[in-house]
C-alpha positions in Angstrom: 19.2 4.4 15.2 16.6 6.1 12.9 14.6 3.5 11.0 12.9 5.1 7.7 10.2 3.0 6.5 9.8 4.5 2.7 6.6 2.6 2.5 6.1 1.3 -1.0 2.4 1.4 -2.1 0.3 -1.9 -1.7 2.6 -3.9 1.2 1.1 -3.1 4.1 2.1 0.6 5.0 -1.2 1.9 6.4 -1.2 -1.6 8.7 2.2 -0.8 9.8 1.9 3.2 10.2 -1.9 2.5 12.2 -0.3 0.4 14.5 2.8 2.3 15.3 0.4 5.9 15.7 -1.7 3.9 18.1 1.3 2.3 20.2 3.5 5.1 21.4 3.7 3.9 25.1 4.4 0.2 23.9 6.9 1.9 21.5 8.8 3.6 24.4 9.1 0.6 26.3 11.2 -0.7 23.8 12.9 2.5 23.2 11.4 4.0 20.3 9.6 6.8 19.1 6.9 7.4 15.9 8.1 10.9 15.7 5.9 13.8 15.5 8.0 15.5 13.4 6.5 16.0 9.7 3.0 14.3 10.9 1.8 17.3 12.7 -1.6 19.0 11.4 -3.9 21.5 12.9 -6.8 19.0 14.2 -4.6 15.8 14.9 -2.0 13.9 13.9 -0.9 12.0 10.7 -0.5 8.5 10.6 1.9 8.8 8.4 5.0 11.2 7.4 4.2 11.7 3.5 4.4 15.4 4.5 7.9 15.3 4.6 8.6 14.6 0.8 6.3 17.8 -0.1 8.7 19.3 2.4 11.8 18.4 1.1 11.1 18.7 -3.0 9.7 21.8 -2.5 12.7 23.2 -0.4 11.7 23.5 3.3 13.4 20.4 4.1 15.3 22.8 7.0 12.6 23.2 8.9 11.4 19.6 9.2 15.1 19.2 9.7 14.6 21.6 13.0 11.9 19.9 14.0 13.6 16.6 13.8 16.2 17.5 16.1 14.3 19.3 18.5 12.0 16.0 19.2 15.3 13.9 18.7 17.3 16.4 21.4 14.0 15.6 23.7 13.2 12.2 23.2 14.7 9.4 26.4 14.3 7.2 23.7 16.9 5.2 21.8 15.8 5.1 18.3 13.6 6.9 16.3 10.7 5.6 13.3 10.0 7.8 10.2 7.4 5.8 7.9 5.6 7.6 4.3 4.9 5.6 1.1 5.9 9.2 -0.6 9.4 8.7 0.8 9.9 6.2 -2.5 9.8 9.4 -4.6 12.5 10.0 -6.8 14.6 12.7 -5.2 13.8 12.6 -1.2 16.7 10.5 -0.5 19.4 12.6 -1.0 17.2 15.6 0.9 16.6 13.5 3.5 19.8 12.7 4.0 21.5 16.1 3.6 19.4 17.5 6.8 20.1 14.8 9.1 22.8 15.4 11.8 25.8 14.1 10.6 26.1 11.4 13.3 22.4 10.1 12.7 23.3 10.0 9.0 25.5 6.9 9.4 23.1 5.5 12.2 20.0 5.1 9.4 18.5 2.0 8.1 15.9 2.3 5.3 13.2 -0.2 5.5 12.1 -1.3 2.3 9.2 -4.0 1.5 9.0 -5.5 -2.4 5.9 -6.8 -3.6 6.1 -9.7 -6.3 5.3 -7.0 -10.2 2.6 -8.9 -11.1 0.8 -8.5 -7.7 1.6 -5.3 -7.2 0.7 -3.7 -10.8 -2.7 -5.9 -9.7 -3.2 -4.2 -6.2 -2.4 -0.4 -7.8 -4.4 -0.7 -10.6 -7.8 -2.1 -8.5 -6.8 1.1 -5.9 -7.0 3.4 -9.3 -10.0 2.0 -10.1 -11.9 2.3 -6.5 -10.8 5.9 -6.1 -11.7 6.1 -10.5 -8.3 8.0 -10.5 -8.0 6.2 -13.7 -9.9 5.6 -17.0 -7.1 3.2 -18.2 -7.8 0.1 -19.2 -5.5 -3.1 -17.6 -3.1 -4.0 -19.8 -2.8 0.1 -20.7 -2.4 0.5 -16.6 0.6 -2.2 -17.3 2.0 -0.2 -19.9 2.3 2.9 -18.0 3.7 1.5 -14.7 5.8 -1.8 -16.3 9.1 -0.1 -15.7 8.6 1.4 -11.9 7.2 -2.2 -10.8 10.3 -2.7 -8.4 11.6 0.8 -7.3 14.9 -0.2 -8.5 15.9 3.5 -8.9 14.4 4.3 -5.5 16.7 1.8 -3.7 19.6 3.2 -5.6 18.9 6.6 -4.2 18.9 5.7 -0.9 21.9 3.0 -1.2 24.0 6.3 -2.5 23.0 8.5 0.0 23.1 6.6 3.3 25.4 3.2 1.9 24.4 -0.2 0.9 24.5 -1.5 4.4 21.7 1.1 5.3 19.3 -1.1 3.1 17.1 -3.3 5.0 15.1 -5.3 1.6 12.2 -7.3 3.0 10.0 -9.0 0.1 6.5 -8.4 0.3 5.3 -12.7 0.8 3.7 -14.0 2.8 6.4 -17.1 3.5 9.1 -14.6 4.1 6.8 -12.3 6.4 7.5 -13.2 9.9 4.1 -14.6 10.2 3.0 -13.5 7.6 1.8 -10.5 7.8 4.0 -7.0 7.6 2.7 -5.9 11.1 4.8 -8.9 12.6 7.3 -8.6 10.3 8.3 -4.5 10.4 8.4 -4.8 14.1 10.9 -7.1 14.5 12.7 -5.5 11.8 12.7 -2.7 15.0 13.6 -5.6 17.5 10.9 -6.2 19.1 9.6 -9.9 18.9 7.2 -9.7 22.0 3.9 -8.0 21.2 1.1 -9.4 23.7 0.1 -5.5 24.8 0.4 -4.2 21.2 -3.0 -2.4 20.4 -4.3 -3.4 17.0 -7.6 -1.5 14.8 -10.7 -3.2 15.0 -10.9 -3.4 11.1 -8.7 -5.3 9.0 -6.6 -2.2 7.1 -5.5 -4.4 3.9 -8.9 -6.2 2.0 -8.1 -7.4 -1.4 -11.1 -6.2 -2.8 -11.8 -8.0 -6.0 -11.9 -5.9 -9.1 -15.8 -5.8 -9.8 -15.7 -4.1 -6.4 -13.3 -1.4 -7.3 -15.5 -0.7 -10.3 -18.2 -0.6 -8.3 -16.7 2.0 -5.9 -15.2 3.7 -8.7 -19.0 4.5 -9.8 -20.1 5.5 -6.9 -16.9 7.9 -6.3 -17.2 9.2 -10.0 -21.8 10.1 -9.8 -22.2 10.7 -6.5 -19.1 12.4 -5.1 -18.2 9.9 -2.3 -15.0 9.2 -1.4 -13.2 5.6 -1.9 -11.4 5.6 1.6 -14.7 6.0 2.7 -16.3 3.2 0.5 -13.6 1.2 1.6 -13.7 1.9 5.6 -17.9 1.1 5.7 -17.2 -2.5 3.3 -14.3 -3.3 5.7 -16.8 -2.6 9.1 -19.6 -4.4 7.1 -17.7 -7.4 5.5 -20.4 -7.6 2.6 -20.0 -11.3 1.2 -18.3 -11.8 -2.1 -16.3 -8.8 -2.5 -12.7 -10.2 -1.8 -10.5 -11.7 -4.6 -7.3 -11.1 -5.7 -5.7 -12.2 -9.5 -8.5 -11.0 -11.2 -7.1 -8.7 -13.1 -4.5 -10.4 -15.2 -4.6 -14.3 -16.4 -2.2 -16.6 -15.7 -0.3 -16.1 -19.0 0.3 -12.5 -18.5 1.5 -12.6 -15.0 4.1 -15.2 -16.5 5.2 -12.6 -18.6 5.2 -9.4 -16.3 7.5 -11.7 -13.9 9.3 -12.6 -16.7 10.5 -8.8 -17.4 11.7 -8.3 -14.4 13.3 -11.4 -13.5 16.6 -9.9 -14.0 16.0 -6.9 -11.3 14.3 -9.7 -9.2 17.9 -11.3 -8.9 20.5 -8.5 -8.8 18.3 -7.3 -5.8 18.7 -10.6 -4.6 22.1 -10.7 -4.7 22.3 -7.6 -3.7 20.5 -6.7 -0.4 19.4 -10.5 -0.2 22.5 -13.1 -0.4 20.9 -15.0 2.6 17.6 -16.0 0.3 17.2 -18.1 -2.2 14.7 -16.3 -4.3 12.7 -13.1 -3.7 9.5 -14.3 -4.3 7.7 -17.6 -4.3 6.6 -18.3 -8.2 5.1 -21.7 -7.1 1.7 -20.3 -8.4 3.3 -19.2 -12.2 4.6 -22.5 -12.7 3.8 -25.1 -15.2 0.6 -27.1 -14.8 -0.4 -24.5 -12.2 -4.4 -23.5 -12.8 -5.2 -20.2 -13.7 -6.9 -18.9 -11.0 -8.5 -15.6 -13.0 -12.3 -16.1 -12.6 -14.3 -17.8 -15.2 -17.4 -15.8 -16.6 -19.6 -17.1 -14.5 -17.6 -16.3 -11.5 -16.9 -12.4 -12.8 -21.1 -12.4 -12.7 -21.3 -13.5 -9.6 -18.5 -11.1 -8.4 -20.5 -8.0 -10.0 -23.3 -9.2 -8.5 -22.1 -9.3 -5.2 -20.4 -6.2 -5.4 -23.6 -4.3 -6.5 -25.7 -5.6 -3.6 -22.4 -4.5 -1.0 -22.2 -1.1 -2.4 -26.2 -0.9 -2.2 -25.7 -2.0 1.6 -23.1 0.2 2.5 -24.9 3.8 1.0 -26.5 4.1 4.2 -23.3 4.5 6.3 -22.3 7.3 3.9 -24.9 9.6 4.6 -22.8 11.4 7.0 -20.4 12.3 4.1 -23.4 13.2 1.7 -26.8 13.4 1.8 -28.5 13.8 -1.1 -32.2 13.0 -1.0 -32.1 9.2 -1.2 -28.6 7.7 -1.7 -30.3 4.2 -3.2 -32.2 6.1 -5.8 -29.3 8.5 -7.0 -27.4 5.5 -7.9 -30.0 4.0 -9.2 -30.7 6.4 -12.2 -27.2 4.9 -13.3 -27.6 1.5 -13.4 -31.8 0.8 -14.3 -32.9 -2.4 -14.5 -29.3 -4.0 -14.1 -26.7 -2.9 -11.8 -24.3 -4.0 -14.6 -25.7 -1.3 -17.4 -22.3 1.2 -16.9 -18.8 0.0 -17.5 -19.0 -3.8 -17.2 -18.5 -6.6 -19.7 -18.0 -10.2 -18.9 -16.8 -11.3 -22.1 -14.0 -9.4 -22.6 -10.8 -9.9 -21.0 -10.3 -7.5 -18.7 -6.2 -7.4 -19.6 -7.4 -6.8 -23.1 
């Protein structure tokens, strides 16, 4: 069996694709294999296999084919693990499926995980913002993204090309996450339900870092060239108070609605790929009565507040990235007197 894991953004992929790089002898106990294939580079090793869409849409898809079936040819193992978040671009499936070995292409299951639109649109846009890959404002970032929330077409690809029973749909909660958490949960997918020697990073891989964060790293990307995946490896090794939230972004009202939108998808998927569940998604927290949990103003202070002082104590742990004369001072000259001068405003909605 080869599982393909097309790794939508924000549910967990870089959890899942750490831990299956850092477990091959656990994985070959249970008779699988995080291939090599389409992860190789010249100093190391991927995590990943993103590689392997630029290979395909760019027509060298027969060589990674090669390469597949050499390792496969090899391998004493039983199944085999592919796992990229570019594998949800539109066009890999049928590639993907065209230079498999006939036989393998009926032994495929694609491993899918949906996150609930309003959190996900949530999640990408606070990533855009960290990395300042984007100058959009939210409800703008909604507008751009409102009709690729659920990879509807993505899942169709891959239903065409390898069948509708190839589709394994896992939803992206917490109460259907075998316990709770996609680790867990993409491992049994795999079959394995015993993980007492399974070696796990030392740093959490998935903080839901609140928005005035992001901002904050997206400032310190944007003036003084760092990096956000380094930002964000040095705030989760420091675990700087006050820097975690999540539904921040949009208020309660307009997370009704962005739901609302897609609650058709939401149930033909269902139906679907789904029969056995009752619903997709748990909308206890959209209901009516249920409080709005967006922060008041006084909280968004507090939250830029915090998230100054974090960035201002993780600096020194990106000198080894860049070191310009003094780190504290450079990003200083952008925010005197206030580290809220740039780019912040409490009054305004930030869905506005």
């Amino acid at each position: 069996m080869l599982y393909i894991h097309i790794g939508t953004q924000k549910t967990g992929s870089s959890s899942i694709q750490h831990v299956l790089n850092m477990n091959a002898p656990f994985l070959e106990k249970h008779s699988l294999r995080y291939l090599h294939a389409g992860r190789q580079k010249p100093a190391d090793m991927r995590i990943h296999h993103n590689p392997v869409a630029a290979m395909l849409l760019s027509g060298d898809g027969a060589r990674f084919g090669r390469e597949l079936h050499r390792e496969l040819a090899r391998s004493r193992c039983r199944d085999a693990i592919l796992s990229g978040e570019l594998l949800s671009q539109p066009g890999v499936a049928t590639r993907l499926h065209d230079i498999l070995p006939e036989p393998l292409q009926d032994q495929t299951r694609i491993v899918v995980y949906l996150r609930r639109p309003d959190l996900y649109v949530e999640s990408l846009f606070k990533q855009r913002v960290k990395a300042d890959a984007t100058t959009s404002t939210a409800r703008q970032f909604l507008r751009q993204h409102h009709a690729r929330l659920l990879h509807s077409q993505i899942i169709d690809e891959y239903a065409d090309s390898f069948g509708e029973q190839s589709i394994i749909l896992r939803p992206y909660d917490p109460c259907h996450l075998l316990n709770g958490n996609a680790v867990d949960d993409f491992l049994n997918v795999l079959g394995i339900t015993e993980t007492a020697d399974l070696i796990t990073p030392a740093e959490p891989a998935n903080t839901s870092f609140s928005l005035a964060f992001s901002q904050m790293s997206g400032l310190a990307v944007r003036q003084l060239q760092l990096t956000a995946p380094a930002i964000t490896s040095a705030a989760q090794k420091l675990a700087p108070a006050g820097i975690s939230r999540s539904r921040d972004v949009y208020h309660l009202d307009r997370r009704r609605w962005i739901v609302s939108q897609h609650a058709d998808q939401i149930e033909a998927l269902r139906r679907r790929f789904r029969p056995d569940l009752e619903a997709l998604f748990d909308l206890s927290d959209l209901s009516e009565g249920a409080k709005d949990p967006f922060p008041t103003e006084k909280e968004q202070i507090k939250l830029m507040r915090d998230a100054s002082a974090a960035i201002f104590r993780i600096l020194p742990y990106l000198q080894e990235e860049r070191k310009p004369p003094s780190l504290r001072r450079a990003i200083s000259q952008y925010l005197p007197g206030s580290p809220f001068r740039h780019g912040f405003a409490f009054r305004r909605r930030p869905d506005a």
